[in-house]
mmCIF file of the N, C-alpha and C atoms, coordinates in Angstrom:
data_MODEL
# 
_entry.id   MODEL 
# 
loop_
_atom_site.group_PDB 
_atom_site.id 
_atom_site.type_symbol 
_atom_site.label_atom_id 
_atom_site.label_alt_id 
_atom_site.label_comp_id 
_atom_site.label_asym_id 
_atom_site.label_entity_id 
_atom_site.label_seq_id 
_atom_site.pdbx_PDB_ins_code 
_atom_site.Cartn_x 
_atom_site.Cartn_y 
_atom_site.Cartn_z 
_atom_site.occupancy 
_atom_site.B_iso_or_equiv 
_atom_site.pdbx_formal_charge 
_atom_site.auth_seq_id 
_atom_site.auth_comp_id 
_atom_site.auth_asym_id 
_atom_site.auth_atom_id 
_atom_site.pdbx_PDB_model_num 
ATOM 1   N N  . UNK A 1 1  ? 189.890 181.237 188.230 1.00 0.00 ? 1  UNK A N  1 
ATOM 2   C CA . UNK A 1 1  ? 190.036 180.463 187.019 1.00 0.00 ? 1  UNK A CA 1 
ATOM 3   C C  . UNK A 1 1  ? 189.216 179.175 187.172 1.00 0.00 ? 1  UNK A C  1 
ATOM 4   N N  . UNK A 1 2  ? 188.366 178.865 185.737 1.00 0.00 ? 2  UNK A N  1 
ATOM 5   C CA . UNK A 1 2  ? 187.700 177.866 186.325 1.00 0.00 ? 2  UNK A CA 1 
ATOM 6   C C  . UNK A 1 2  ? 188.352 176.736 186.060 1.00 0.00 ? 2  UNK A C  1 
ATOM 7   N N  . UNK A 1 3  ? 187.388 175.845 185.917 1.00 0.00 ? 3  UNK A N  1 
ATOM 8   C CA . UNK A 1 3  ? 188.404 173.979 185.125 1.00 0.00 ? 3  UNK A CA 1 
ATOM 9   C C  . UNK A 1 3  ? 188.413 173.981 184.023 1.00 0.00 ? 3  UNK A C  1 
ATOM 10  N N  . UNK A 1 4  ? 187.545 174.761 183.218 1.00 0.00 ? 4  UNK A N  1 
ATOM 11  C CA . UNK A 1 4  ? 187.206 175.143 181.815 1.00 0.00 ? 4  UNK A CA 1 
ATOM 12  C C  . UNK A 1 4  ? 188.230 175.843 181.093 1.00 0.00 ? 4  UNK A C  1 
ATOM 13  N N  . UNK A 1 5  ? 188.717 176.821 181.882 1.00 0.00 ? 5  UNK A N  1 
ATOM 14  C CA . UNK A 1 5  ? 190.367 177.602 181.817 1.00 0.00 ? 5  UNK A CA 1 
ATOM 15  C C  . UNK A 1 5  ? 191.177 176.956 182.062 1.00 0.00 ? 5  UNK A C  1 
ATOM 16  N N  . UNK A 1 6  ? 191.486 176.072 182.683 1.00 0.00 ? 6  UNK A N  1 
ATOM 17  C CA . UNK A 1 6  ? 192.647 174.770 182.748 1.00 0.00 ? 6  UNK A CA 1 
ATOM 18  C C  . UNK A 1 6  ? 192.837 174.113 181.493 1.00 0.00 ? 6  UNK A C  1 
ATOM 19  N N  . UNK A 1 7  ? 191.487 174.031 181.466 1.00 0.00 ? 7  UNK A N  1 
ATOM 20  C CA . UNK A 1 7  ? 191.450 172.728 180.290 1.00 0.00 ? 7  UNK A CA 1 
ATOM 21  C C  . UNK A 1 7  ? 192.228 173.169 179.065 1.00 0.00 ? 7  UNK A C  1 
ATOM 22  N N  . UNK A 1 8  ? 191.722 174.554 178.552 1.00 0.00 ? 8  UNK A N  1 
ATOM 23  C CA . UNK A 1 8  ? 191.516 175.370 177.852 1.00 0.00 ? 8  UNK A CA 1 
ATOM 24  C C  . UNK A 1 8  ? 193.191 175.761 177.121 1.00 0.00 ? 8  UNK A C  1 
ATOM 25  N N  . UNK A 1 9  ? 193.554 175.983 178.773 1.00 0.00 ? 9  UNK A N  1 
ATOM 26  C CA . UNK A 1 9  ? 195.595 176.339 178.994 1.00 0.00 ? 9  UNK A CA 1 
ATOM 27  C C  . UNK A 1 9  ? 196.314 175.124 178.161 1.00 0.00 ? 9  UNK A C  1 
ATOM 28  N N  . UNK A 1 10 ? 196.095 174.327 179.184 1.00 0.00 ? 10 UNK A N  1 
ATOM 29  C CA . UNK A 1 10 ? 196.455 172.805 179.186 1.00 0.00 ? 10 UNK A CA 1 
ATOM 30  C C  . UNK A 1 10 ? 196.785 172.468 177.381 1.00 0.00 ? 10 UNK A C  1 
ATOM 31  N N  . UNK A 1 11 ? 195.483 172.700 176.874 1.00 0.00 ? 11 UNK A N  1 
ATOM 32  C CA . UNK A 1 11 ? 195.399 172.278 175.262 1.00 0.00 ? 11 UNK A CA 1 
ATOM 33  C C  . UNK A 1 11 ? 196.346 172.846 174.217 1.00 0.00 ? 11 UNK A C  1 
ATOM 34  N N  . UNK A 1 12 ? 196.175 174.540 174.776 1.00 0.00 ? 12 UNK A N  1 
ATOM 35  C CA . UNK A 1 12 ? 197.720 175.512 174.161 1.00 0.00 ? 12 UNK A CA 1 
ATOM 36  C C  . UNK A 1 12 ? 199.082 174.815 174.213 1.00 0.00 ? 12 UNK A C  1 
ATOM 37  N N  . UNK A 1 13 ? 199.273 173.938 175.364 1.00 0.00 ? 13 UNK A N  1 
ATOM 38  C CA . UNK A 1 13 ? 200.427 173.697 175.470 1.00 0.00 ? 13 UNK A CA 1 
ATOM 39  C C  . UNK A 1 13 ? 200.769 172.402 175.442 1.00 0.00 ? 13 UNK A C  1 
ATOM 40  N N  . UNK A 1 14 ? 199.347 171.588 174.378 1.00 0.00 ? 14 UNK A N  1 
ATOM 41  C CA . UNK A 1 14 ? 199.864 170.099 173.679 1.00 0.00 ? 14 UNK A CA 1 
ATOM 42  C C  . UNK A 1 14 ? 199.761 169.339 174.566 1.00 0.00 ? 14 UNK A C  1 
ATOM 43  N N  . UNK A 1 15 ? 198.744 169.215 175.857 1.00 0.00 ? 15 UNK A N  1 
ATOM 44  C CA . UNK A 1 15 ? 198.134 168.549 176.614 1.00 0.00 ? 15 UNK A CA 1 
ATOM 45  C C  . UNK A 1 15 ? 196.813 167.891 175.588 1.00 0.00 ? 15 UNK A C  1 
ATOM 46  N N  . UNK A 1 16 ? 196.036 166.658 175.987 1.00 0.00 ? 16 UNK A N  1 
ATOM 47  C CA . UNK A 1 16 ? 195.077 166.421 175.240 1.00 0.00 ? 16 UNK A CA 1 
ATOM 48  C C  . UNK A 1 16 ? 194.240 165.426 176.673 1.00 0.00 ? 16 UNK A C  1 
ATOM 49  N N  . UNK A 1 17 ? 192.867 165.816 175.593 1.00 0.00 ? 17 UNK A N  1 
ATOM 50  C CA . UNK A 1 17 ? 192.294 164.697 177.081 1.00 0.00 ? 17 UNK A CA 1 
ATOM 51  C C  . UNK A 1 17 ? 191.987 163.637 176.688 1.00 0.00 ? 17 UNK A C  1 
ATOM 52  N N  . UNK A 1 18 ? 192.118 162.527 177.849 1.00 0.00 ? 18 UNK A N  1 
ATOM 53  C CA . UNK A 1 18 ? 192.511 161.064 177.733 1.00 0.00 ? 18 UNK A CA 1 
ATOM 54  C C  . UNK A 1 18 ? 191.560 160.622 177.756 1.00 0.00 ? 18 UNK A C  1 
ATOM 55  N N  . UNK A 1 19 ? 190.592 160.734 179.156 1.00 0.00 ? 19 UNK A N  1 
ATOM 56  C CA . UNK A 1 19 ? 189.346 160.433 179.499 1.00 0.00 ? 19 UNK A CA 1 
ATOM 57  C C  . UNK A 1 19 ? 188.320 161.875 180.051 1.00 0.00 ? 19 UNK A C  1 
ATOM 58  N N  . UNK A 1 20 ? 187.208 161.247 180.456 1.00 0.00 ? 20 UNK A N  1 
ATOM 59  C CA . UNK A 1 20 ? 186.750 162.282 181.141 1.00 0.00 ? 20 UNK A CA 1 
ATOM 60  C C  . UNK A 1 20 ? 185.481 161.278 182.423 1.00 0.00 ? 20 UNK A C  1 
ATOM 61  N N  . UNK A 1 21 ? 186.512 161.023 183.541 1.00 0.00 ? 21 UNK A N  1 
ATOM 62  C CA . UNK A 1 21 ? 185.358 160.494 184.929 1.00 0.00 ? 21 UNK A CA 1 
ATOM 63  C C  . UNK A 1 21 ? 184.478 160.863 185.495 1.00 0.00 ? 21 UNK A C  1 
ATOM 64  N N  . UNK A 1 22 ? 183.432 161.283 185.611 1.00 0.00 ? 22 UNK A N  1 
ATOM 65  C CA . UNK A 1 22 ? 182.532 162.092 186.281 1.00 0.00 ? 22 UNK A CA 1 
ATOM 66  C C  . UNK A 1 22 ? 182.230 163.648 186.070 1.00 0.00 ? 22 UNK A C  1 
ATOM 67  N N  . UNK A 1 23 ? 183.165 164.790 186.930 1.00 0.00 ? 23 UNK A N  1 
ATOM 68  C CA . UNK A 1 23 ? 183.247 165.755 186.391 1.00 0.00 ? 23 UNK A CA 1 
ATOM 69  C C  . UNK A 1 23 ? 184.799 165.857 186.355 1.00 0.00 ? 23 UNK A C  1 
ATOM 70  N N  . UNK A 1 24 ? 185.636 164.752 186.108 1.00 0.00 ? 24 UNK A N  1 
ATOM 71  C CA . UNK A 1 24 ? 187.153 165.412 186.431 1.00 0.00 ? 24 UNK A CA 1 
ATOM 72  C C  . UNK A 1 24 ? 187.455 164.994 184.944 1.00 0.00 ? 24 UNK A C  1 
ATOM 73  N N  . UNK A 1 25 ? 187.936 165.689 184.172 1.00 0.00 ? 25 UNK A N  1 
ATOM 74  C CA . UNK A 1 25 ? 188.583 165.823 182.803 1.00 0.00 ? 25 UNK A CA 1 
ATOM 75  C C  . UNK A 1 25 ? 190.665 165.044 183.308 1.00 0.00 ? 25 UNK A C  1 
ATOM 76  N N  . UNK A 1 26 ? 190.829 164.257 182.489 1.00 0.00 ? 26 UNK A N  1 
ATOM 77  C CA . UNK A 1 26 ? 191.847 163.707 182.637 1.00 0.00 ? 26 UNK A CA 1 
ATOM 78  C C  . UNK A 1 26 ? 192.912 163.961 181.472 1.00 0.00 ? 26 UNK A C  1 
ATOM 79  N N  . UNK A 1 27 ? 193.566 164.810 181.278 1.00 0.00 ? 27 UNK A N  1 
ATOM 80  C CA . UNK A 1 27 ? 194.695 165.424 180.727 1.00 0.00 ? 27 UNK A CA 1 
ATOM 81  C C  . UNK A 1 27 ? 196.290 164.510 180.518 1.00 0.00 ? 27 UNK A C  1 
ATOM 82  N N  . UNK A 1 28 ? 196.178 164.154 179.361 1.00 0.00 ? 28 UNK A N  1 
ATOM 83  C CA . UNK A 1 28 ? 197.884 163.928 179.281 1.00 0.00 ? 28 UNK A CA 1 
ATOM 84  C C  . UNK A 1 28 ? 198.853 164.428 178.375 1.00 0.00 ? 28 UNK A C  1 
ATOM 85  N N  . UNK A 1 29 ? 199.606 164.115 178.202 1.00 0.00 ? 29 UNK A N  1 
ATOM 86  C CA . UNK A 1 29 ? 200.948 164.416 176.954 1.00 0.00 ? 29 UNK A CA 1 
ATOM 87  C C  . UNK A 1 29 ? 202.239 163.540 177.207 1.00 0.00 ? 29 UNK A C  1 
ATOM 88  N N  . UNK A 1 30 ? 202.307 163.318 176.212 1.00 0.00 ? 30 UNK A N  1 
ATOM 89  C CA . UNK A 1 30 ? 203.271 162.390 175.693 1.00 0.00 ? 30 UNK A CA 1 
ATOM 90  C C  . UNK A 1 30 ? 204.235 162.365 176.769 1.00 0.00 ? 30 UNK A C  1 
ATOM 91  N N  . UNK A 1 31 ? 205.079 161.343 177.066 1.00 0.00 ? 31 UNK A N  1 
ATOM 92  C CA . UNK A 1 31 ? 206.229 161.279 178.198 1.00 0.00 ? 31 UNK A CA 1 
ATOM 93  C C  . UNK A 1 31 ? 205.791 161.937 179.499 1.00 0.00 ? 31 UNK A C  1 
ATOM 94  N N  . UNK A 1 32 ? 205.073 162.093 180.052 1.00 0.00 ? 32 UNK A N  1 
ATOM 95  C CA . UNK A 1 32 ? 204.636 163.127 181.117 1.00 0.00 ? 32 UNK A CA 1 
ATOM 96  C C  . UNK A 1 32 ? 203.034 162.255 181.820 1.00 0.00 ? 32 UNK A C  1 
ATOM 97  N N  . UNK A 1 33 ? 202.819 162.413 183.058 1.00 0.00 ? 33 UNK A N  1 
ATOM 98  C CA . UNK A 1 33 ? 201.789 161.521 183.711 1.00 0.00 ? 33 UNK A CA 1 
ATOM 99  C C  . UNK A 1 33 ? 200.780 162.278 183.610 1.00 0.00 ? 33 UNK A C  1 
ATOM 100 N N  . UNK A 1 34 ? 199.601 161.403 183.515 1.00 0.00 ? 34 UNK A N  1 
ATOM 101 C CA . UNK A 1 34 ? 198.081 162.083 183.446 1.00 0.00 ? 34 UNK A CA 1 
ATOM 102 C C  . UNK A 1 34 ? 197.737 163.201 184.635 1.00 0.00 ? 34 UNK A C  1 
ATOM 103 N N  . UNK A 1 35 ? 197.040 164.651 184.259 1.00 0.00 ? 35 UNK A N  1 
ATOM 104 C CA . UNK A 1 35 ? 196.894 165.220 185.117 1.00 0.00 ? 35 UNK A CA 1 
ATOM 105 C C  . UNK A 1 35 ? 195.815 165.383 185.203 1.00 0.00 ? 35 UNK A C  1 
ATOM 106 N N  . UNK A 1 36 ? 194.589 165.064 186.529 1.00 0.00 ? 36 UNK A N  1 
ATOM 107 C CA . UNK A 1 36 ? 193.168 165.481 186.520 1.00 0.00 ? 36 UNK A CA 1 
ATOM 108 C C  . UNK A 1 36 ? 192.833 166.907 186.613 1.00 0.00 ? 36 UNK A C  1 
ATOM 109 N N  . UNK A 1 37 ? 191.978 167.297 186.251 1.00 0.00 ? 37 UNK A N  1 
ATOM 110 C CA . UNK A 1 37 ? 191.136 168.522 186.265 1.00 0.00 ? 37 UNK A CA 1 
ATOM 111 C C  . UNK A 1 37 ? 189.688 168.213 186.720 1.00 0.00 ? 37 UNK A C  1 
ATOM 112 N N  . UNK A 1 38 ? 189.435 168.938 187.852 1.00 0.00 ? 38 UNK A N  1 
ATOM 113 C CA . UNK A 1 38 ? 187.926 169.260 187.754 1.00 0.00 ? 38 UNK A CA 1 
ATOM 114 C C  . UNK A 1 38 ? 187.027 169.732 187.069 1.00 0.00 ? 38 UNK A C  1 
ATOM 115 N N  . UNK A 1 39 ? 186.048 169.901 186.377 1.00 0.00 ? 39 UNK A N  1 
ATOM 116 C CA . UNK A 1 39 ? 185.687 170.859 185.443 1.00 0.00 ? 39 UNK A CA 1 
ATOM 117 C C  . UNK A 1 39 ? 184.132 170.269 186.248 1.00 0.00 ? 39 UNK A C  1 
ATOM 118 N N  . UNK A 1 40 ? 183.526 172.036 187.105 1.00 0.00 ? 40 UNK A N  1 
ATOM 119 C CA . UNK A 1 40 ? 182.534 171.804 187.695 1.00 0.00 ? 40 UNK A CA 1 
ATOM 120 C C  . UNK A 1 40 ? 181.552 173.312 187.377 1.00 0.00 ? 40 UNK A C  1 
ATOM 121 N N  . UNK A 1 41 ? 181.253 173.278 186.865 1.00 0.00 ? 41 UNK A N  1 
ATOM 122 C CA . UNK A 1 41 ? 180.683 174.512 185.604 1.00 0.00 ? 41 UNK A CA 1 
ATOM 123 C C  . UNK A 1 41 ? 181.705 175.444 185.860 1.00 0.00 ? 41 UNK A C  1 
ATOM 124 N N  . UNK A 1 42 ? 180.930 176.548 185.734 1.00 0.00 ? 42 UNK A N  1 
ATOM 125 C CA . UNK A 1 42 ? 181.942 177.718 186.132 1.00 0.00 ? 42 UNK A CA 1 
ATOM 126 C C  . UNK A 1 42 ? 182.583 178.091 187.610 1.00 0.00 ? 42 UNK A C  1 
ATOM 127 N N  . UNK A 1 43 ? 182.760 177.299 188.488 1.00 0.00 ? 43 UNK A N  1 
ATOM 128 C CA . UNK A 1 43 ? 182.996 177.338 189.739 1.00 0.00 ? 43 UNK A CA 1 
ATOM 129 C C  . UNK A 1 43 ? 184.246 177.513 189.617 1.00 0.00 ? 43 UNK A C  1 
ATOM 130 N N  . UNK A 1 44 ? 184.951 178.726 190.395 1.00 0.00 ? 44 UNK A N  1 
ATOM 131 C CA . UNK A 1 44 ? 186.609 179.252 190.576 1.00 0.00 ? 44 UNK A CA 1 
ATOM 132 C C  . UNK A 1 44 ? 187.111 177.661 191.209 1.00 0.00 ? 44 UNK A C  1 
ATOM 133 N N  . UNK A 1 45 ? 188.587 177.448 190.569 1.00 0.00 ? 45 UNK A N  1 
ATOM 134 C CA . UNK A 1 45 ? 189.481 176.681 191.139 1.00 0.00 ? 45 UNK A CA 1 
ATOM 135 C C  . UNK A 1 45 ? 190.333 176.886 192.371 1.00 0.00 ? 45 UNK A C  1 
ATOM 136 N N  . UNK A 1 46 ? 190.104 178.912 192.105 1.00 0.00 ? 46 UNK A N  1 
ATOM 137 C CA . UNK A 1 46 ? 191.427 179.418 193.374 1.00 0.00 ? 46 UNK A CA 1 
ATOM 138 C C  . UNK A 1 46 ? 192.686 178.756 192.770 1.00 0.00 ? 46 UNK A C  1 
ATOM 139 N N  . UNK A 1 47 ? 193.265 178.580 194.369 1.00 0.00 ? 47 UNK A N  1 
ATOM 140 C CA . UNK A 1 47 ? 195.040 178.486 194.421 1.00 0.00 ? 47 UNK A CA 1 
ATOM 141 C C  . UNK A 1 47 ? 195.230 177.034 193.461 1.00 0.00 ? 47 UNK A C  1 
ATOM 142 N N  . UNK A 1 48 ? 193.694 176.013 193.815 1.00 0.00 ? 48 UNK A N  1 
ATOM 143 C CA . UNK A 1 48 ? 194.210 174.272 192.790 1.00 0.00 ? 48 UNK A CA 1 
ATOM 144 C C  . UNK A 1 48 ? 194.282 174.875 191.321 1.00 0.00 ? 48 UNK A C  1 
ATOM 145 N N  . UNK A 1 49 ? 193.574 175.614 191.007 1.00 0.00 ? 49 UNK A N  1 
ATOM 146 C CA . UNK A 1 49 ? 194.201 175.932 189.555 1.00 0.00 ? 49 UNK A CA 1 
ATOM 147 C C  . UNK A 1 49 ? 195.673 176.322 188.961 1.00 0.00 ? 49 UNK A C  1 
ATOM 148 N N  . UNK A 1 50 ? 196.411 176.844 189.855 1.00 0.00 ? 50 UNK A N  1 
ATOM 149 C CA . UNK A 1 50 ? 197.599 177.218 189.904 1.00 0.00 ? 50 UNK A CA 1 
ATOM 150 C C  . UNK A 1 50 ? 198.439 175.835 190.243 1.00 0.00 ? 50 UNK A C  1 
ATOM 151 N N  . UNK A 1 51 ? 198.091 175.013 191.077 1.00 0.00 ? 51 UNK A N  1 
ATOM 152 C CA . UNK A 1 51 ? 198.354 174.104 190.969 1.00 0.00 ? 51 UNK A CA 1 
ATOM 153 C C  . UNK A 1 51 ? 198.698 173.143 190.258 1.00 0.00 ? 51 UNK A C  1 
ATOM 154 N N  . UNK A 1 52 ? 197.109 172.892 189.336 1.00 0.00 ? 52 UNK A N  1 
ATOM 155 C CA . UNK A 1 52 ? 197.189 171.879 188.500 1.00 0.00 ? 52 UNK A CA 1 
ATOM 156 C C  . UNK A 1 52 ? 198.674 171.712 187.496 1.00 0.00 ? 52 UNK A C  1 
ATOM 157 N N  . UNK A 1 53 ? 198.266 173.909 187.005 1.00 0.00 ? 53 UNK A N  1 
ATOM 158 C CA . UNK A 1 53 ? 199.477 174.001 186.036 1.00 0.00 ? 53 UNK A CA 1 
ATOM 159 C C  . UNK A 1 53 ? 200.671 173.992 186.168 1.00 0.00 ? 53 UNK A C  1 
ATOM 160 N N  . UNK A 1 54 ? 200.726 174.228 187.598 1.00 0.00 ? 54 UNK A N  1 
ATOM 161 C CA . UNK A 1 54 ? 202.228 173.879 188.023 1.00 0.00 ? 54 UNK A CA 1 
ATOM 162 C C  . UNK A 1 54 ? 203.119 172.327 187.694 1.00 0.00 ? 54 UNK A C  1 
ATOM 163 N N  . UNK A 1 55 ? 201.795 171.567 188.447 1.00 0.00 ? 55 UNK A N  1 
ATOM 164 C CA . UNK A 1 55 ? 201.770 169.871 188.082 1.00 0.00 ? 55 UNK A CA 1 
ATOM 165 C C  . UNK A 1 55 ? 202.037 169.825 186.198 1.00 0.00 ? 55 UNK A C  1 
ATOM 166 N N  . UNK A 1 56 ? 201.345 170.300 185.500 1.00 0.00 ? 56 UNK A N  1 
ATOM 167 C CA . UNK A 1 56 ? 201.605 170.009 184.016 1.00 0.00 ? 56 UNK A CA 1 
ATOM 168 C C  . UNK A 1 56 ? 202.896 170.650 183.463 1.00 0.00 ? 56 UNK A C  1 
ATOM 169 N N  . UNK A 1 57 ? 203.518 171.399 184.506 1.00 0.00 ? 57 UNK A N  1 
ATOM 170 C CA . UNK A 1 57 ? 204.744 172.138 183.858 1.00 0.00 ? 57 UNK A CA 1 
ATOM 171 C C  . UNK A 1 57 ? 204.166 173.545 183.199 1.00 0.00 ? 57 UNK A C  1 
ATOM 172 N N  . UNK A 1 58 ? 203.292 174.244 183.409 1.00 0.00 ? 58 UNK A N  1 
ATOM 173 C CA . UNK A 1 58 ? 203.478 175.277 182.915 1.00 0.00 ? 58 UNK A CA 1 
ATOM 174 C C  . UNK A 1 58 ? 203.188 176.507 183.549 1.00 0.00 ? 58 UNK A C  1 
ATOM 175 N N  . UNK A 1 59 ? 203.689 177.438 183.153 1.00 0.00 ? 59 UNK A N  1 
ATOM 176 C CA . UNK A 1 59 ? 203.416 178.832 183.740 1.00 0.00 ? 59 UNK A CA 1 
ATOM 177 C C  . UNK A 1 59 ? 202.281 179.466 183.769 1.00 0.00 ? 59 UNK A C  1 
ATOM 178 N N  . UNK A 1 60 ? 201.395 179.387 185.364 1.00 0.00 ? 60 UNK A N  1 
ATOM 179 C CA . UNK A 1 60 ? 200.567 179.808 184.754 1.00 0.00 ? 60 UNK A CA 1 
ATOM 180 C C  . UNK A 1 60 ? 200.307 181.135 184.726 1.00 0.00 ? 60 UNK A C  1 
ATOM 181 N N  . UNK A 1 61 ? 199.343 181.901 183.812 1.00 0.00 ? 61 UNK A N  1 
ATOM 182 C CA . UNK A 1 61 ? 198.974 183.089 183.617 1.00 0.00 ? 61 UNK A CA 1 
ATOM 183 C C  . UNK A 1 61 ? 199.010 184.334 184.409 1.00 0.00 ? 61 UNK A C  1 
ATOM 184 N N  . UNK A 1 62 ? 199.790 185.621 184.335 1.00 0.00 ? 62 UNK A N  1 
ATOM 185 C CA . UNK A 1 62 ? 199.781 186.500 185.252 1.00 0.00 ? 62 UNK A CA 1 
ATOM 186 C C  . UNK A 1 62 ? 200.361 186.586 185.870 1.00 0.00 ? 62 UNK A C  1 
ATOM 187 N N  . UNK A 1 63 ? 201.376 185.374 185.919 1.00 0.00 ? 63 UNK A N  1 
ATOM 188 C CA . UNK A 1 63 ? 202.356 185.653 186.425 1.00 0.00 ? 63 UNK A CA 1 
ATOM 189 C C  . UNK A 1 63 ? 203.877 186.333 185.894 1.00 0.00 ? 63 UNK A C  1 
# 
């Protein structure tokens, strides 16, 4: 999954982005703390992608 698919998740579930630093996309939602994302073209995240969404509260995919 890349950062592009994070981002992508993230937005379904009323995340929005705050900023964007370099290549890390910065994600928040209301009552809940900013979560970074990498977004480094299409390069796999692996297991931090599962991560991230864990960090944002959500389930991620396939599972």
């Amino acid at each position: 999954m890349t950062g592009k698919d994070v981002v992508r998740i993230m937005r379904k579930n009323g995340w929005i982005l705050d900023r964007t630093t370099g290549s890390h996309h910065v994600m928040v939602k209301e009552n809940l703390r900013s979560v970074p994302v990498p977004v480094h073209g299409n390069t796999d995240l692996g297991n931090l992608a599962q991560r991230i969404l864990k960090q944002a509260g959500i389930e991620s995919p396939g599972r």
